[in-house]
N, C-alpha and C positions, 0 to 999 in steps of 0.2 A: 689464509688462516693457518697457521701451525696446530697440527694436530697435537703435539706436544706438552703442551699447555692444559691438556685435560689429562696427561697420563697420570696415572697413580702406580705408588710402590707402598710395598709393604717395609715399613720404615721400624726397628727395633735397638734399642739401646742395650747395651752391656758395661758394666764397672767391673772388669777381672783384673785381680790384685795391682788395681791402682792404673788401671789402663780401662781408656774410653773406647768402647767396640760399638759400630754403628754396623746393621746391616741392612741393606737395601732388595727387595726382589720385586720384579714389577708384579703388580694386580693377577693381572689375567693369569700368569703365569705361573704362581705360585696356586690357585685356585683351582686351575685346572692340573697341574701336577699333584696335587693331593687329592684330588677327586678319581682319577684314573689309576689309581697305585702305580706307574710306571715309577716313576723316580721322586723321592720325597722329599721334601726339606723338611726339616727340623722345625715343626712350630716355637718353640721353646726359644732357637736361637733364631729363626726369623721370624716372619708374624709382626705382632705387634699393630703398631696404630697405620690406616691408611693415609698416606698423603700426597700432594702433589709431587710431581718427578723433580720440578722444580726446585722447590722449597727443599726438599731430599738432597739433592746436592747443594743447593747453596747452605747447607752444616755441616757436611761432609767435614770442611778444614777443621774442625771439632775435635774431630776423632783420632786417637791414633791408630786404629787402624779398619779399614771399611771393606767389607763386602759387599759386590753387586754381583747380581743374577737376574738374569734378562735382558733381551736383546733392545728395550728400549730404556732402560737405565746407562746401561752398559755403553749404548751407542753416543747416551747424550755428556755420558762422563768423558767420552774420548773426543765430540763437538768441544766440550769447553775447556780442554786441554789437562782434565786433570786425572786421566790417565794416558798410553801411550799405546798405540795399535797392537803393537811385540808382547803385551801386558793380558790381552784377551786370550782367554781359552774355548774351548768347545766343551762342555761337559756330557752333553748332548745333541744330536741333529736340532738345531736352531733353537741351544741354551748357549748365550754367554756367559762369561765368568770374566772377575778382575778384581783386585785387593789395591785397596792402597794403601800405602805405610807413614805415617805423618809421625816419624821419630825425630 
């Protein structure tokens, strides 16, 4: 069974002047970093609706430009080739980060 398949992200749209911003942060992730104050995200700019990890990237090509945050968004975006290993950062002890730019 692929565990995968049940993950969920915190999935949020933006229209900034005339450009489509998607951003992606996985579930757990985002829930427990705003509960603990260690490092926060931006409800405002991510948040939004939950949905599968799945369905999250496959609208990705949508966007022009996307942020992910989380090691199981992050991991599955670089599985289906639509980001590149050299593209991931660490913003934290086991937070990934990765943008992509659909110009």
């Amino acid at each position: 069974m692929n565990n995968n398949l049940s993950a969920q992200v915190y999935m949020r749209t933006h229209n900034i002047n005339g450009k489509f911003i998607i951003t992606l942060c996985d579930k757990e992730l985002f829930e427990n970093m705003n509960m603990r104050n260690k490092l926060k995200l931006n409800t405002n700019y991510f948040g939004g609706e939950i949905v599968d990890v799945d369905f999250a990237l496959d609208n990705i090509k949508i966007g022009d430009f996307v942020t992910l945050v989380g090691p199981t968004v992050v991991k599955q975006a670089l599985r289906r080739g639509l980001i590149k290993k050299r593209a991931i950062i660490h913003i934290a002890k086991n937070i990934e980060y990765a943008e992509v730019y659909n110009l």
